[in-house]
N, C-alpha and C positions, 0 to 999 in steps of 0.2 A: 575283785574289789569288794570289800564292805559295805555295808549302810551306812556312814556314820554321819549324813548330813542333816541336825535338827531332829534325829528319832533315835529309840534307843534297841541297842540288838542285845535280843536274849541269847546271850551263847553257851547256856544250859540247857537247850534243850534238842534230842535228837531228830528233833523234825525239821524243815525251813522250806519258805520258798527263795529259788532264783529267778532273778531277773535278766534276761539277754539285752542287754544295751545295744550293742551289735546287730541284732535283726529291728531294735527300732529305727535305729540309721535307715536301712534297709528298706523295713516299711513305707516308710517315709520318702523314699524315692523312689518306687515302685505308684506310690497314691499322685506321686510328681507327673507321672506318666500319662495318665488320664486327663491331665488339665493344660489349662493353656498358660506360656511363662508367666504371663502377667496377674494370673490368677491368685489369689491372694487365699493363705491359708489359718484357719483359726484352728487351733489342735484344744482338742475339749479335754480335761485333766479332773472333773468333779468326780468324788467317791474317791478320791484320793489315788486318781488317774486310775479309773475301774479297778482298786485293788492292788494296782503295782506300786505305785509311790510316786504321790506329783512334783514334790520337795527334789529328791533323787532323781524323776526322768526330766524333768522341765527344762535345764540346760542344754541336756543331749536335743530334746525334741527341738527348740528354740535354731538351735546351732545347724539343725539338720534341715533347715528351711523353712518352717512355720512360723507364722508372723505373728501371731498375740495366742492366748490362752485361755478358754471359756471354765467357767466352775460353777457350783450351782446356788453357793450362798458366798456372804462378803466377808466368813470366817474360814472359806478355805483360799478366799481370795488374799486376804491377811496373811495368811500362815504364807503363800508364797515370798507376799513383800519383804517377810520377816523373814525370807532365806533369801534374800538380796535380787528375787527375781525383777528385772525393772521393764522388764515389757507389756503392752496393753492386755490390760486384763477385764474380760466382760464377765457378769454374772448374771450368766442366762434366766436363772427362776426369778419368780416374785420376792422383791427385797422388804420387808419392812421398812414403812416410811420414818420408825426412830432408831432404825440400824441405817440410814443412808449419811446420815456424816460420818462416822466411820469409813464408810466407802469412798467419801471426799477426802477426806485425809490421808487414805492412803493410795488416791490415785488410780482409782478404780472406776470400769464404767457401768452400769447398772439400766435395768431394763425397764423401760415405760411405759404405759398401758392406760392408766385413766388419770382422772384429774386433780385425786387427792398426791400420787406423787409429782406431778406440777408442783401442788401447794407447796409442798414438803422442800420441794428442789431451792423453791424462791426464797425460801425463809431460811435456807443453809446458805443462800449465797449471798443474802442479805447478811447473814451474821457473820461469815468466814470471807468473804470477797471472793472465795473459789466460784467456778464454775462448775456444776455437775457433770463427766461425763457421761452421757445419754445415747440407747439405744432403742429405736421404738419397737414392741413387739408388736406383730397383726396375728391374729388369730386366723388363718384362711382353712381354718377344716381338722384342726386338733379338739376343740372346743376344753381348753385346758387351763391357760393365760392369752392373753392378748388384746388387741384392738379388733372389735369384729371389723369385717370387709364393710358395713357400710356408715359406718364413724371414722374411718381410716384417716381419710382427707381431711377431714376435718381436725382432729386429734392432732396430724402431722404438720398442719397449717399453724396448729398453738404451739407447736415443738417449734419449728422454723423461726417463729416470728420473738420467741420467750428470750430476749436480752442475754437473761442468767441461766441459761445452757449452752453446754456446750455440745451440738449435735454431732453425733457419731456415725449414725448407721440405723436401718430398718432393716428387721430379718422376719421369718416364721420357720415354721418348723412342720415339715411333709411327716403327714400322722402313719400316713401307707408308704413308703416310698417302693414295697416290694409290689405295688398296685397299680398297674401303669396308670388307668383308667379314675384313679382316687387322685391320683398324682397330677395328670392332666387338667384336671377338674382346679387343685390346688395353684398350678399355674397360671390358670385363665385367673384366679383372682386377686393375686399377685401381680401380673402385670396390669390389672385394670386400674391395681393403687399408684402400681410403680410409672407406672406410664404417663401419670396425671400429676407427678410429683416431678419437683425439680432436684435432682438427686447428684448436682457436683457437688466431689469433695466427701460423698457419702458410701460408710459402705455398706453394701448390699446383700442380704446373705440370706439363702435360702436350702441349701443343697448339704444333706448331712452327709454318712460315708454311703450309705445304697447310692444315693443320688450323685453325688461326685463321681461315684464310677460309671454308672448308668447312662444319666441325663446329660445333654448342652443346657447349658441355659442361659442365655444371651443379658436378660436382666438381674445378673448379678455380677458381683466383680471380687467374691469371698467365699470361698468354701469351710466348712464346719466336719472334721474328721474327729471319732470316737475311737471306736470300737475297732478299726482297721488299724490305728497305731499300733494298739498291742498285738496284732496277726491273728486279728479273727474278723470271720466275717459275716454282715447283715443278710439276711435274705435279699432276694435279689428276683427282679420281675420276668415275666415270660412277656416273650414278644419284644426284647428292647436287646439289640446288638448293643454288646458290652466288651471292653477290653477286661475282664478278672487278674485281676495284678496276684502277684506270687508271695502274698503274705507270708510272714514266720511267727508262731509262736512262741512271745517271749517268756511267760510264766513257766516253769515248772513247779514240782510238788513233790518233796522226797522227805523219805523217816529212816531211819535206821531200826535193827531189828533190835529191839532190847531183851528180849526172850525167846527160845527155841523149846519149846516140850511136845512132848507125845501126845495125841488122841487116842485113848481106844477106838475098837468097833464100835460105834451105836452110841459114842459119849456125844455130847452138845458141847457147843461153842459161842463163848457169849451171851447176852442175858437172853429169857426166852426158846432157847435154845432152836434155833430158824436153820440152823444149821446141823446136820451130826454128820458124825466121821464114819465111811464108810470103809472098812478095814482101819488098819493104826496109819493114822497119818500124821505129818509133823505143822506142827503150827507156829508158824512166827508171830511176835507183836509189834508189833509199829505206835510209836505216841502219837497218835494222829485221832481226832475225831469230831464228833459235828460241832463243839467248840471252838474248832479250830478252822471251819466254814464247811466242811466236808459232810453234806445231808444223807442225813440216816436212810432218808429213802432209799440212796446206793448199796444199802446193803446188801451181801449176795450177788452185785448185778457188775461190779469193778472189777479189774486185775490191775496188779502191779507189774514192774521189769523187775527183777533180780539176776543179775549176775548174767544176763543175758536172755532169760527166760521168763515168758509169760507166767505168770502165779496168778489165782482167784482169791480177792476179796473173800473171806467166809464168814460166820455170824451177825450179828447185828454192830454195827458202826457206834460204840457208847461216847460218853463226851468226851472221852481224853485218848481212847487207845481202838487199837482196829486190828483182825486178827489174820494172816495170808498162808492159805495152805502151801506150804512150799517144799511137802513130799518130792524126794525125787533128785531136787535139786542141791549142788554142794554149796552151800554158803556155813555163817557163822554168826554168829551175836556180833552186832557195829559194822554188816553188810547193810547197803543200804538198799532198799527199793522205793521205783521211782512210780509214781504215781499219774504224774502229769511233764510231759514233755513235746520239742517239737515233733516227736512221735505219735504220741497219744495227746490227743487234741481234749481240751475241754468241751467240745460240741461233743463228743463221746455221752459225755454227763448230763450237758442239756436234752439230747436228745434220748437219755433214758428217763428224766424228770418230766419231758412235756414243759421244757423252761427254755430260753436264752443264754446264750455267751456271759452275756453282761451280769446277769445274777451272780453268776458262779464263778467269774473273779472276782467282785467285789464283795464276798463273802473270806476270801481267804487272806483275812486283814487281823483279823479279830487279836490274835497272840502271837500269830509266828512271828519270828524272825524274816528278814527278807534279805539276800546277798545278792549284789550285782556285779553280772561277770561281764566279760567280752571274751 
């Protein structure tokens, strides 16, 4: 299956990424397993569902059990409505208070925190008769957005009682979840709000993917999954009995070879020459490079599959093209090598950058093409 839903595919060019539709089902019923039926799920899709495509996965994800859909501003919240998604949609970060009609208009709910987006709320419902959807943030230990823990009550008292909202939900967000001890700490303040609030009809969300699969947590009634939909996953704590669900990797990463030539002995490859040929080696090109979200810092440090066979990344990674020693092996110009698959995990990559999962999909957005299979 193609992309063709609201984006455009470049079908000139021999690079692309794929999407497994089929292991997000998967996912998705695997993160089922960890929680209890009644537990309600938010599937997080911002950065353009970390670099997969939120337009593309939203259906499937929607359809495979997750109840509404978080993003991080109210123009990627748009871009949904404008692909006919009609399910609740929160916008987790801080909204500008003259980008929140927009968000009324299109049926959006948006996140609360101090007193000028009150104003703001009153004066759009005064003009529009809508009511804002509203969700209150607390800050219990990120120090990033929110209501500190001890304005909570109060804050939550003026949301309750505001005519013209429409109250939705309190959440925060575990800054450690891989920390039992940060974690615990985040709880106790959580419940000291939750406890002291009259919370029917609300919903309650605190538990992102570490913590969904980690923790219980009796005062909430929502979970907040990321980075587990696409089959990777968060760090995770010592000391906390866990069920580890059997994620899949949906992303891959593949180029075709568009050139085959010789190295001499002792010739370089690529700018700076970081690399030389030791005896004549044969060198492929791949249109692949850090343009294309792939950091130069990997250079040297990668391999590809071809044809069945591990191959080495070799010289420096330039914007457009990337070179794979593939002495040895029989291939040809328009073979392809695969880069990233549910083989080769992109934690490969983070964990040669000293970086995260999350960086390094949402990096590989910038020009490819993207194809979705099952």
């Amino acid at each position: 299956m193609r992309n063709t839903r609201q984006t455009n595919i470049n079908i000139h060019r021999d690079a692309w990424v794929e999407i497994n539709i089929s292991n997000l089902e998967h996912n998705i019923k695997e993160i089922r397993k960890n929680i209890s039926p009644d537990m309600k799920l938010l599937g997080v899709v911002k950065a353009d569902a970390y670099g997969h495509g939120s337009i593309m996965l939203a259906p499937t994800i929607l359809a495979s059990g997750v109840d509404m859909l978080g993003v991080a501003s109210i123009d990627e919240g748009v871009d949904l409505r404008q692909a006919k998604i009609k399910c609740d949609i929160l916008v987790l970060g801080a909204v500008p208070v003259w980008a929140l009609e927009t968000a009324v208009q299109n049926d959006i709910s948006i996140s609360v925190f101090n007193q000028e987006h009150l104003i703001a709320c009153k004066e759009i419902y005064e003009r529009l008769g809508v009511k804002p959807k509203v969700h209150v943030k607390l800050d219990t230990g990120m120090n990033r957005i929110g209501v500190r823990v001890e304005d909570a009550l109060d804050f939550i008292s003026k949301v309750q009682s505001a005519s013209y909202l429409d109250f939705k939900g309190i959440f925060t967000h575990l800054a450690a979840a891989e920390e039992l001890d940060k974690t615990q700490e985040q709880f106790k303040k959580w419940d000291k709000i939750v406890d002291n609030v009259n919370t029917e009809g609300l919903l309650l969300h605190i538990l992102n993917t570490a913590g969904t699969i980690c923790y219980k947590k009796p005062n909430s009634n929502m979970c907040r999954i990321g980075i587990s939909l696409y089959g990777l996953y968060p760090d995770f704590p010592e000391g906390v009995e866990y069920r580890k669900p059997n994620l899949k990797q949906l992303i891959s990463l593949k180029g075709r070879i568009v050139n085959l030539h010789h190295a001499k002995d002792s010739e370089g490859v690529s700018y700076c020459h970081t690399y030389c040929a030791k005896g004549d080696r044969v060198i492929a090109t791949v249109p692949l490079g850090y343009a294309d979200g792939i950091p130069r810092c990997l250079s040297n440090k990668i391999t590809g599959t071809l044809n069945g066979n591990e191959v080495p990344q070799v010289g420096n990674i330039t914007m457009d093209q990337m070179m794979f020693d593939v002495t040895g092996v029989d291939c040809k110009t328009g073979d392809v090598i695969t880069l990233l698959d549910e083989n080769k995990s992109i934690d490969e990559w983070a964990k040669i950058l000293n970086t995260i999962n999350y960086e390094l999909t949402c990096r590989l957005k910038v020009r490819l093409p993207r194809i979705y299979t099952r």
